[in-house]
LODRENKOL-248616 format. One record per residue (C-alpha): x, y, z. Coordinates in nm, 4 decimals. Each point is the difference from the previous one (the first is absolute). Layout:
REM LODRENKOL-248616
<atom><xx>X</xx><yy>Y</yy><zz>Z</zz></atom>
...
***
This chain:
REM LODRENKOL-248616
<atom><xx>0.0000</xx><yy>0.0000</yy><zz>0.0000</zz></atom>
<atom><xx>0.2643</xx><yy>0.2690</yy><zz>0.0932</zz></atom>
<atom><xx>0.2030</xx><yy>-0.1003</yy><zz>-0.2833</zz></atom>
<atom><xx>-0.2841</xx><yy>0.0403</yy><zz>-0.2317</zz></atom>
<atom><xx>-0.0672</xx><yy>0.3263</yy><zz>0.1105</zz></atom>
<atom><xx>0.3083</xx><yy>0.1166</yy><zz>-0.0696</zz></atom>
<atom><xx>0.0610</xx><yy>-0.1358</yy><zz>-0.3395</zz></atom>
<atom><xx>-0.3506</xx><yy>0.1599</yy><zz>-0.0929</zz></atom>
<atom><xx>0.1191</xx><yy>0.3591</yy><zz>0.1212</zz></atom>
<atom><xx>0.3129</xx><yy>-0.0580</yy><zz>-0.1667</zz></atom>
<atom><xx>-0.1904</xx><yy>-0.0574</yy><zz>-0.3230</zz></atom>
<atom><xx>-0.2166</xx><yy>0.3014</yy><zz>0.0661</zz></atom>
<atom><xx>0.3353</xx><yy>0.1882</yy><zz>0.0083</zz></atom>
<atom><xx>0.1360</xx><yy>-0.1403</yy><zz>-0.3233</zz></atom>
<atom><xx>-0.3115</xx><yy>0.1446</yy><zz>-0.1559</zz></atom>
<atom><xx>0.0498</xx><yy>0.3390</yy><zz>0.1080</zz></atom>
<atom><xx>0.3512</xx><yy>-0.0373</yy><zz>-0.1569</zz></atom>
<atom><xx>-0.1038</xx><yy>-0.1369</yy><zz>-0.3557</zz></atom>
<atom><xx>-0.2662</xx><yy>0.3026</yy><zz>0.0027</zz></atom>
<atom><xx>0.2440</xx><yy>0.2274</yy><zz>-0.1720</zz></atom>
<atom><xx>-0.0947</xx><yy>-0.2137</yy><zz>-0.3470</zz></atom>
<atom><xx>-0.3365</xx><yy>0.2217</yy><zz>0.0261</zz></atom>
<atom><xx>-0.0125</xx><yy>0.4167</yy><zz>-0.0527</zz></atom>
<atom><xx>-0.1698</xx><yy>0.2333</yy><zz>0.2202</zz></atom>
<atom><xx>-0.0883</xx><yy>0.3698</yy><zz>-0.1617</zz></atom>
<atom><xx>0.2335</xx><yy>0.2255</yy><zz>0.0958</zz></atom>
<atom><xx>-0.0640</xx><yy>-0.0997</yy><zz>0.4102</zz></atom>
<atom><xx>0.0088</xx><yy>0.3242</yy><zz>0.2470</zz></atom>
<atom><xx>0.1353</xx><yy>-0.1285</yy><zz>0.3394</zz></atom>
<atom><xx>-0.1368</xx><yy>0.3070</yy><zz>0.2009</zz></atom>
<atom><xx>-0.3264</xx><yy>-0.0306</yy><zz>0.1851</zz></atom>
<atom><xx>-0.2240</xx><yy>-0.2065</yy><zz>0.2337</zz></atom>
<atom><xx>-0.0114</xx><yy>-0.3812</yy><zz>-0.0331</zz></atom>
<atom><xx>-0.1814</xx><yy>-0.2793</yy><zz>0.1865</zz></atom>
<atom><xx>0.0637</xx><yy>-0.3295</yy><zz>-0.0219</zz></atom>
<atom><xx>0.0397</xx><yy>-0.3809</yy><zz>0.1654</zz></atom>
<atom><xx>0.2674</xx><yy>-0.2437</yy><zz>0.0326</zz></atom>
<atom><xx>-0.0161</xx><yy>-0.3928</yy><zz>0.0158</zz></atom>
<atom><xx>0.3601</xx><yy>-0.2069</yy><zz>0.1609</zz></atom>
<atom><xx>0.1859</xx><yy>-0.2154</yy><zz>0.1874</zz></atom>
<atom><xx>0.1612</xx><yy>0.1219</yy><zz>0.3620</zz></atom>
<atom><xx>0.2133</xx><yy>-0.1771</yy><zz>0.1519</zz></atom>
<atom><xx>0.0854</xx><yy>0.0536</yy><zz>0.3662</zz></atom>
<atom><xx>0.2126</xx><yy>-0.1080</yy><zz>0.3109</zz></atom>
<atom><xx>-0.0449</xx><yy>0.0780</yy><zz>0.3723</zz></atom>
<atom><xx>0.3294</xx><yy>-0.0191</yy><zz>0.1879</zz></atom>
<atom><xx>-0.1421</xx><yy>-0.1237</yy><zz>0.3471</zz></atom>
<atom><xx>0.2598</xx><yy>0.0058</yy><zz>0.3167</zz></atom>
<atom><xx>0.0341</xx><yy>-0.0724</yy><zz>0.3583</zz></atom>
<atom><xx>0.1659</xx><yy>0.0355</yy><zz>0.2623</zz></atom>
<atom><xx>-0.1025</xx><yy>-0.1506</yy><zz>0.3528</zz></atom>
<atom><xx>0.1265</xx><yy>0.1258</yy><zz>0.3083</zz></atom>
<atom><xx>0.0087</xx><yy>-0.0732</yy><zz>0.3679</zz></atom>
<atom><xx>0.0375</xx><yy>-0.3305</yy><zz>0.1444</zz></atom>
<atom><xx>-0.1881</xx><yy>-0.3132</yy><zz>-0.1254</zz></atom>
<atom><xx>-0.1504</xx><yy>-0.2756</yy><zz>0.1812</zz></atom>
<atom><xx>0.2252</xx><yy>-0.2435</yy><zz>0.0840</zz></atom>
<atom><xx>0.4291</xx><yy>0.0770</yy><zz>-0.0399</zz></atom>
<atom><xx>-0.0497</xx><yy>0.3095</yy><zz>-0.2163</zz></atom>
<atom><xx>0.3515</xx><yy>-0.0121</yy><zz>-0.1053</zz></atom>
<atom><xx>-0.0810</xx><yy>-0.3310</yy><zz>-0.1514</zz></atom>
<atom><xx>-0.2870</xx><yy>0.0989</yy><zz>-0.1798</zz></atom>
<atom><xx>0.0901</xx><yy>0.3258</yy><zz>-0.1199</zz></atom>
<atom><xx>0.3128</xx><yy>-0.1515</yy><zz>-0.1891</zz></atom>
<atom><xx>-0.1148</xx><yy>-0.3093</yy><zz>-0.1141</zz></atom>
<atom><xx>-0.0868</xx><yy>0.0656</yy><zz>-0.3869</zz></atom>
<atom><xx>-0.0821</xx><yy>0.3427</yy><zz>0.0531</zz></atom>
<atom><xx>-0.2947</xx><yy>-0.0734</yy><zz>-0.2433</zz></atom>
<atom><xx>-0.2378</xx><yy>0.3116</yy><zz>0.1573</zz></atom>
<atom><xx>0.2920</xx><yy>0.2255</yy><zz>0.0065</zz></atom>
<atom><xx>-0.0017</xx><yy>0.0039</yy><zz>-0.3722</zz></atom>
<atom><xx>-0.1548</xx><yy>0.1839</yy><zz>-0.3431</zz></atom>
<atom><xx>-0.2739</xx><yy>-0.1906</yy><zz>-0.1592</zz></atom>
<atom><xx>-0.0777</xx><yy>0.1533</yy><zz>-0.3401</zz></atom>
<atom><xx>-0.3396</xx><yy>-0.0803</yy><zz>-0.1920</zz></atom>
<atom><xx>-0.0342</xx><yy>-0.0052</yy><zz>-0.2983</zz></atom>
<atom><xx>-0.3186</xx><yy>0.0275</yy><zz>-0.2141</zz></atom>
<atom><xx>-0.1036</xx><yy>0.0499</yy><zz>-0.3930</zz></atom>
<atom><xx>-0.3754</xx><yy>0.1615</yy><zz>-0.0712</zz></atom>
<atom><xx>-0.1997</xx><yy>0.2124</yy><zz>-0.2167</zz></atom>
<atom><xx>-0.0297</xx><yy>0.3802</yy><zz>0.0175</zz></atom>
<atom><xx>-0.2029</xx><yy>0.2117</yy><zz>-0.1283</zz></atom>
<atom><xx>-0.1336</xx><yy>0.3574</yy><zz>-0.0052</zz></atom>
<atom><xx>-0.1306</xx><yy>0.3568</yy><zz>-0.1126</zz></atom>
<atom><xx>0.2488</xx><yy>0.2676</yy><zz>-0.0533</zz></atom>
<atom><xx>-0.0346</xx><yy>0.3365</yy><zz>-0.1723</zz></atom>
<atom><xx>0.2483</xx><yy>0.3422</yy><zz>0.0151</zz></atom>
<atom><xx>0.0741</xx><yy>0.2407</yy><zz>-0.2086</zz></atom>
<atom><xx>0.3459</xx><yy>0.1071</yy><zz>-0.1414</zz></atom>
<atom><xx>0.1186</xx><yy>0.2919</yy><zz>-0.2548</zz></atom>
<atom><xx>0.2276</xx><yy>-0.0542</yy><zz>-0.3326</zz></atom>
<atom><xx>0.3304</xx><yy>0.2280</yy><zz>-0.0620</zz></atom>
<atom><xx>0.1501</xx><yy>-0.0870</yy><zz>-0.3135</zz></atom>
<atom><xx>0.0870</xx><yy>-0.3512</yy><zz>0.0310</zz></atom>
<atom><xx>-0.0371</xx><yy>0.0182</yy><zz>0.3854</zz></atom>
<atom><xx>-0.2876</xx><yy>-0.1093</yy><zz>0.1930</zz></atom>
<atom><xx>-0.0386</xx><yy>0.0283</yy><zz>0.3535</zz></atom>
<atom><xx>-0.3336</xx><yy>-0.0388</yy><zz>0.2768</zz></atom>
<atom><xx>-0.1842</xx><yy>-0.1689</yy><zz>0.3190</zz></atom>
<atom><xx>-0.1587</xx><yy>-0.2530</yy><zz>-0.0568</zz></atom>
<atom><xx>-0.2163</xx><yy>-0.2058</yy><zz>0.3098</zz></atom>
<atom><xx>-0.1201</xx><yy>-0.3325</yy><zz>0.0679</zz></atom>
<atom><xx>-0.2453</xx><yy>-0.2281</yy><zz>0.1839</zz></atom>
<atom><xx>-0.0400</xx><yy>-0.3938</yy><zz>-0.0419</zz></atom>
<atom><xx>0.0371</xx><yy>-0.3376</yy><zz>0.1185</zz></atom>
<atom><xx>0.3758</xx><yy>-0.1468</yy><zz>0.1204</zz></atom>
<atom><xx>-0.1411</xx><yy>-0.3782</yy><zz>0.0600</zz></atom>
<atom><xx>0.3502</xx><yy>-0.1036</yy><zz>0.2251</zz></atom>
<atom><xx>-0.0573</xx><yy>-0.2958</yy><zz>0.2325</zz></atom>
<atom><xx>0.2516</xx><yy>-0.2814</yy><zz>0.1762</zz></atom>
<atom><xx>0.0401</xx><yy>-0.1341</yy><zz>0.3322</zz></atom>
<atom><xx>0.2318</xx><yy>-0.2276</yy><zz>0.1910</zz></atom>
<atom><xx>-0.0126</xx><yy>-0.2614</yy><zz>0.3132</zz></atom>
<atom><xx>0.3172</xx><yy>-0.1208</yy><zz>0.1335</zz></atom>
<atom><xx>0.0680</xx><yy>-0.1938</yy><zz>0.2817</zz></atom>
<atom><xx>0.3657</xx><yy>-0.1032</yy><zz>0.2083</zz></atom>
<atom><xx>0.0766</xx><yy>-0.1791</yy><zz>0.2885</zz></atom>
<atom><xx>0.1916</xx><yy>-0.0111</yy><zz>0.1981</zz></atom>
<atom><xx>0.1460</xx><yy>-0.3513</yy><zz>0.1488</zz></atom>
<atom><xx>0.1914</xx><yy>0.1091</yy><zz>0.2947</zz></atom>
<atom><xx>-0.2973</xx><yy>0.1983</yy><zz>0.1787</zz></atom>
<atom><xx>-0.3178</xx><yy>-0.1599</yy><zz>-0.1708</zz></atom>
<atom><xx>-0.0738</xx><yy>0.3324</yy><zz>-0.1197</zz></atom>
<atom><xx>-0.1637</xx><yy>0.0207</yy><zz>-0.2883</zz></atom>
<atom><xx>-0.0875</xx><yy>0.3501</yy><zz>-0.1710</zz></atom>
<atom><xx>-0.2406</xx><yy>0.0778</yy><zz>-0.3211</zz></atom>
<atom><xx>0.0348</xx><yy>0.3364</yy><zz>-0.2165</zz></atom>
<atom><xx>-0.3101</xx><yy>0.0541</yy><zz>-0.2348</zz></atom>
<atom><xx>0.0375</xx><yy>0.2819</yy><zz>-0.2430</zz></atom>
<atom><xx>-0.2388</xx><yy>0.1540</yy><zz>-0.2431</zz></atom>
<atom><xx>-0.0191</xx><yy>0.3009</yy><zz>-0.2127</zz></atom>
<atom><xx>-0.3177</xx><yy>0.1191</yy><zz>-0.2597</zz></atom>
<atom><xx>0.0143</xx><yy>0.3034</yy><zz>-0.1939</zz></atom>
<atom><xx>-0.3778</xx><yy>0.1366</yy><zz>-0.1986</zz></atom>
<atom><xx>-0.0175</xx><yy>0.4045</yy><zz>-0.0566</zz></atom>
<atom><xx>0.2496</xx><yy>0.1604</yy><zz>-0.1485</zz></atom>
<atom><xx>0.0465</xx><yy>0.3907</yy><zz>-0.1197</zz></atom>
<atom><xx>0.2988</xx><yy>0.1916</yy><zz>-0.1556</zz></atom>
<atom><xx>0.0602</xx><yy>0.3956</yy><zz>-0.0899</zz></atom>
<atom><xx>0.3096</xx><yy>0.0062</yy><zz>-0.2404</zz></atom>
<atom><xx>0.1355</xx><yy>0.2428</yy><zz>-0.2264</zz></atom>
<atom><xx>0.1025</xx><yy>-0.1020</yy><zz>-0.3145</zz></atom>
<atom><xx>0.2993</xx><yy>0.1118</yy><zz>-0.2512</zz></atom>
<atom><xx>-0.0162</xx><yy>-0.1166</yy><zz>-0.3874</zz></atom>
<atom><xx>0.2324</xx><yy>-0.0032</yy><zz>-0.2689</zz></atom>
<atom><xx>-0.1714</xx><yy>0.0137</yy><zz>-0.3822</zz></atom>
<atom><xx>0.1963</xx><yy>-0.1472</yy><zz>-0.2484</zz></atom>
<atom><xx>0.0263</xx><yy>0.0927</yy><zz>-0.3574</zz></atom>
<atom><xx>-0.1103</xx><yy>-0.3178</yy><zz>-0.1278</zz></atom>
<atom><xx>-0.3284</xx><yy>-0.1162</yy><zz>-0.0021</zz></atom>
<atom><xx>-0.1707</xx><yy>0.3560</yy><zz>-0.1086</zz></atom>
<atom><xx>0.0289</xx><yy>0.0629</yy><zz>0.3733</zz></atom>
<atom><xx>-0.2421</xx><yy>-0.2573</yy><zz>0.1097</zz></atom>
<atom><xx>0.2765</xx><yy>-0.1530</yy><zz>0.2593</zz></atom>
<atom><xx>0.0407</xx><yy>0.1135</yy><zz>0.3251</zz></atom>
<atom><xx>0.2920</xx><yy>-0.1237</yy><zz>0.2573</zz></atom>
<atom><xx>-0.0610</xx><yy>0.1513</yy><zz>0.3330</zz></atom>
<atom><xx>0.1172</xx><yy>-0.0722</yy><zz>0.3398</zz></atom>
<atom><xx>-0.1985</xx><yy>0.0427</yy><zz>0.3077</zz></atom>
<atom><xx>0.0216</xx><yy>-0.0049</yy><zz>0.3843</zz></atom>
<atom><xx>-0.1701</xx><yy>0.1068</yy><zz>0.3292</zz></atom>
<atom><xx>-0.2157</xx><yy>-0.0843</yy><zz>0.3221</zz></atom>
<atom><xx>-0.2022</xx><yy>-0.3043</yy><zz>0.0352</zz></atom>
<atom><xx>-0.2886</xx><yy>-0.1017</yy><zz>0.2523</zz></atom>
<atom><xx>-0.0926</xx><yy>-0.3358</yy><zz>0.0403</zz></atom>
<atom><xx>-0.2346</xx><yy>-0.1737</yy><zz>0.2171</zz></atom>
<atom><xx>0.1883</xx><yy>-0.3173</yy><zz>0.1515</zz></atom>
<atom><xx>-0.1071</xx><yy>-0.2820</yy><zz>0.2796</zz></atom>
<atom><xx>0.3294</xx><yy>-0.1178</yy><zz>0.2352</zz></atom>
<atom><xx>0.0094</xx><yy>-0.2860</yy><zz>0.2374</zz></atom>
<atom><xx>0.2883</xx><yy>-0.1642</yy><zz>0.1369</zz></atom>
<atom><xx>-0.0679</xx><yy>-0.2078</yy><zz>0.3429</zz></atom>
<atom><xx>0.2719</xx><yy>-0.1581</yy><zz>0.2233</zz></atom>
<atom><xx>-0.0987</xx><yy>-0.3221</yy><zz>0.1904</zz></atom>
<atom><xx>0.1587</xx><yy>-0.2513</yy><zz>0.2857</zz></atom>
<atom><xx>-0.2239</xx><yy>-0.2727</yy><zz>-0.0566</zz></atom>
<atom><xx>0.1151</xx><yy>-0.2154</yy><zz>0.2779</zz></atom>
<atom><xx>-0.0965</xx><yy>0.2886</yy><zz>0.2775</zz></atom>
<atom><xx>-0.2943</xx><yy>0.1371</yy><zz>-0.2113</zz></atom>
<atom><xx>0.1629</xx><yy>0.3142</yy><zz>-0.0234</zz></atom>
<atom><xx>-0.0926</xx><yy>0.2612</yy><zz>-0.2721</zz></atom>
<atom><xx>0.1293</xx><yy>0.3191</yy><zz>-0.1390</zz></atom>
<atom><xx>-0.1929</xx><yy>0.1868</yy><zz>-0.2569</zz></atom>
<atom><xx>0.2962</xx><yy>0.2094</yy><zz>-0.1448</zz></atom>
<atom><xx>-0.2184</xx><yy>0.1247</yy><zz>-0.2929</zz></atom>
<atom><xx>-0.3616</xx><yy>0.0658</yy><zz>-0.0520</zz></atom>
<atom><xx>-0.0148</xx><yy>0.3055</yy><zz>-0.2480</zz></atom>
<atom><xx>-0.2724</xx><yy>0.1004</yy><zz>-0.2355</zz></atom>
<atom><xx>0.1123</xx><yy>0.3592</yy><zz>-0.1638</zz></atom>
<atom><xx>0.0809</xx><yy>0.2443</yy><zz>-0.2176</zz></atom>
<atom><xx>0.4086</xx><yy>-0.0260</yy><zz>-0.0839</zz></atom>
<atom><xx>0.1719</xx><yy>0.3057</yy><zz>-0.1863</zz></atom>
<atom><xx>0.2802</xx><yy>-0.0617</yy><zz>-0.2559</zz></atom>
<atom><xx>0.1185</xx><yy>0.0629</yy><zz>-0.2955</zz></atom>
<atom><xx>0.0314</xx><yy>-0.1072</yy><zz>-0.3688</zz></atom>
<atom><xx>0.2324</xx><yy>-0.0065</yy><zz>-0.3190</zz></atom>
<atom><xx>-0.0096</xx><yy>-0.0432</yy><zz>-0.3421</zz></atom>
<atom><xx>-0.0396</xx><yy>0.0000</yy><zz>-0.3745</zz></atom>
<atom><xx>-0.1617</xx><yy>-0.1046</yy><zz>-0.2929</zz></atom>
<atom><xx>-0.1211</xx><yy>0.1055</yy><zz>-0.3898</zz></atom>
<atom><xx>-0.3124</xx><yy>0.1186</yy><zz>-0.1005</zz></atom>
<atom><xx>-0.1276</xx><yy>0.0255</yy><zz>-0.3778</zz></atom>
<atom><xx>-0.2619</xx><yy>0.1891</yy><zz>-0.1421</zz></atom>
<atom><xx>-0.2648</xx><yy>-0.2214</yy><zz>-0.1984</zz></atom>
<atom><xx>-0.1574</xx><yy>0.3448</yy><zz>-0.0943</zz></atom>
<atom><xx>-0.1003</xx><yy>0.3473</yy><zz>0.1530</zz></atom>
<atom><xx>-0.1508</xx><yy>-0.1159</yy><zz>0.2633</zz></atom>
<atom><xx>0.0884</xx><yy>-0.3934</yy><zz>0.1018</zz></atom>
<atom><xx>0.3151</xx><yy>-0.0855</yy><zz>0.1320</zz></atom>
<atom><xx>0.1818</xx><yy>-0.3263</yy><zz>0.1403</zz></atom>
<atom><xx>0.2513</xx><yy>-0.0575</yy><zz>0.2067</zz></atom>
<atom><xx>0.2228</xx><yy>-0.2415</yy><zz>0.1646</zz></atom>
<atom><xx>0.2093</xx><yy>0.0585</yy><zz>0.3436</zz></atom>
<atom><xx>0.2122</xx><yy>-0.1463</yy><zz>0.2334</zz></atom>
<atom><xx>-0.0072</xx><yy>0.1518</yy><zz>0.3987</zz></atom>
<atom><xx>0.1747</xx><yy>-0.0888</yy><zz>0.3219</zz></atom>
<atom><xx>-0.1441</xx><yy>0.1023</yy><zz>0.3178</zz></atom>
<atom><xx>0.1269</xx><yy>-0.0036</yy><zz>0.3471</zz></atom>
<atom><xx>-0.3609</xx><yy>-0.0339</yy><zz>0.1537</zz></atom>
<atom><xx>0.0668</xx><yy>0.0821</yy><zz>0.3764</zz></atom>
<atom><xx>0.0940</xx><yy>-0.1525</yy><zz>0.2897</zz></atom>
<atom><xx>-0.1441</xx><yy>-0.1336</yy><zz>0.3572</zz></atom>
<atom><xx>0.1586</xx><yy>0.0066</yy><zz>0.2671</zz></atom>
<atom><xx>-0.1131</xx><yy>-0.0942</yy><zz>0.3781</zz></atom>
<atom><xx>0.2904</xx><yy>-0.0726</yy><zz>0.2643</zz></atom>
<atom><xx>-0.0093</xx><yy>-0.1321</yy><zz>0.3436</zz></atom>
<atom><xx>-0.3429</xx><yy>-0.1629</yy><zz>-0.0342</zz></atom>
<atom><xx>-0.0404</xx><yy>-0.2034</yy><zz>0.3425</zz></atom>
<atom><xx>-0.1919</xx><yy>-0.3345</yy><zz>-0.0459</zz></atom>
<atom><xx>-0.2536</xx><yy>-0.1828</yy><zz>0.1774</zz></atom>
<atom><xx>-0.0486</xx><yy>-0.2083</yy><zz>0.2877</zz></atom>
<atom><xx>0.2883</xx><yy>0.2874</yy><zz>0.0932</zz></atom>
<atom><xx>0.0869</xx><yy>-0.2867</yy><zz>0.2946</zz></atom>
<atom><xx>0.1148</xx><yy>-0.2188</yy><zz>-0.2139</zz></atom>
<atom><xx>0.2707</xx><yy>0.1364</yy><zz>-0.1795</zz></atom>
<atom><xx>0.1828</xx><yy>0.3718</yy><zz>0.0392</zz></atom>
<atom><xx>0.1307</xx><yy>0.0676</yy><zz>-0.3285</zz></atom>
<atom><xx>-0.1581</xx><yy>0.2648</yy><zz>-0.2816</zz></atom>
<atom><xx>0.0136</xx><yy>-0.0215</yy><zz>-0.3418</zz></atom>
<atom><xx>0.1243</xx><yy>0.2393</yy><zz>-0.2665</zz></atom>
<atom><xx>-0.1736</xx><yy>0.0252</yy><zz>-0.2930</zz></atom>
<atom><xx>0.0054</xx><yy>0.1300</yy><zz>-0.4075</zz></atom>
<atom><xx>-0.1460</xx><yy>0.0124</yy><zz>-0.3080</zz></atom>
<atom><xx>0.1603</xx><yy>0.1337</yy><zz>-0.3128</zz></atom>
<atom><xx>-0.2346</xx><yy>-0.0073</yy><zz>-0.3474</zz></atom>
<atom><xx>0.1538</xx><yy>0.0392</yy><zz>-0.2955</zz></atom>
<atom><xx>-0.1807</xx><yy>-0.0727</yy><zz>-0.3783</zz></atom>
<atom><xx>0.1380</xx><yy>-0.0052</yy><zz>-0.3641</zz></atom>
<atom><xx>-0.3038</xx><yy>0.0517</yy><zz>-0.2600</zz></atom>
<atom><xx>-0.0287</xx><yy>-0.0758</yy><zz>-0.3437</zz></atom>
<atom><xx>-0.2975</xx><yy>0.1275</yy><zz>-0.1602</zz></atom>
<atom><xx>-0.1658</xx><yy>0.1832</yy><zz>-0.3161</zz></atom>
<atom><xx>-0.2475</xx><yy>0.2457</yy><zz>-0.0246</zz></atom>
<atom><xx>-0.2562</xx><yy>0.1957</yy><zz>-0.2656</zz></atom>
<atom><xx>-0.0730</xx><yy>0.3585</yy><zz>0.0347</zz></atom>
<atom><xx>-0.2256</xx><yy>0.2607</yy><zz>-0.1803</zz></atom>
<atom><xx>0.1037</xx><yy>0.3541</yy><zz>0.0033</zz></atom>
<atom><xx>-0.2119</xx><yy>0.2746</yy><zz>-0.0365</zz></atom>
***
């Protein structure tokens, strides 16, 4: 499935590059457009922690043997995006440059169970790990080159600027031999980062347009530190906790301009 996605954006991509065989009249860059986009995103959440304190049973035992919570965890996921975007930008020469904005769907979802023990102690300790992205929204500008060729129906533009995207975090720390618990992460939000890019556009006439892009974003972070756990008798250590979301997208788009 993820693999199909991607060769189908890919495809969608290598028609926005054989488009040139077509001639748009005389295309005007400057105005208003509006527009969707259809792609594949494909994202990784670089989980981490970091307990602290002393552990049930020898804690120096525990704490060194395999180290597996005191670790990064990344997870990975493939899915479809999709959106409305519309801006407007002005043409100078062969110079085109705007702000362009965003809203859609960034479909990013993976989790993760592991579980260690440990032989010495009888301890044995669970992290489970999940990450699920839905609304995303970008405000960008955007600088394009026009080329000679192709009557000026070709523009190359790069493009880069804040992100918001609506992301669900959990990441929970367990002794299962003492039924002990920490709930490091539990976040449903709003994260703030930013994106980067380029693509090509090409004017099918005066007023239609497609496109095809590439963007990396660094999505946001979530952080929550010294989170105590629960029965607190049972154990006195904390636990650490991050989130880092990144996402690379490949995707195409149509716009009409007016």
């Amino acid at each position: 499935m993820r693999n199909t996605s991607v060769r189908m954006t890919m495809a969608c991509i290598g028609l926005v590059c054989c488009a040139g065989t077509a001639q748009a009249a005389d295309p005007d860059w400057t105005g208003f457009y509006t527009g969707l986009t259809v792609g594949t995103a494909m994202g990784k959440a670089e989980m981490s922690l970091n307990p602290t304190g002393s552990f049930n049973g020898p804690s120096a035992t525990d704490i060194n043997d395999g180290n597996f919570w005191r670790r990064t965890t990344d997870l990975d996921s493939t899915a479809f995006t999709g959106g409305l975007y519309g801006g407007y930008q002005v043409m100078r020469s062969r110079i085109v440059y705007g702000l362009e904005g965003e809203a859609g769907y960034l479909g990013l979802k993976e989790s993760s169970s592991v579980t260690a023990r440990v032989p010495a102690t009888g301890g044995v300790y669970r992290l489970d790990q999940k990450v699920e992205t839905d609304f995303f929204a970008s405000l960008r500008p955007r600088v394009g080159y026009v080329p000679e060729a192709f009557s000026g129906s070709l523009l190359l533009f790069a493009t880069g600027g804040v992100t918001l995207t609506h992301a669900r975090v959990d990441q929970t720390f367990t002794q299962l031999n003492i039924a002990y618990q920490s709930k490091g992460l539990a976040e449903d939000k709003m994260l703030v980062g930013w994106t980067v890019g380029g693509g090509m556009e090409y004017a099918l006439s005066k007023a239609w347009s497609l496109k095809a892009e590439y963007l990396y974003a660094e999505l946001g972070t979530i952080e929550n530190n010294n989170v105590p756990g629960s029965p607190a008798a049972n154990a006195a250590y904390r636990t650490n906790n991050k989130a880092e979301l990144t996402s690379h997208v490949l995707r195409i788009g149509t716009a009409w301009h007016f």
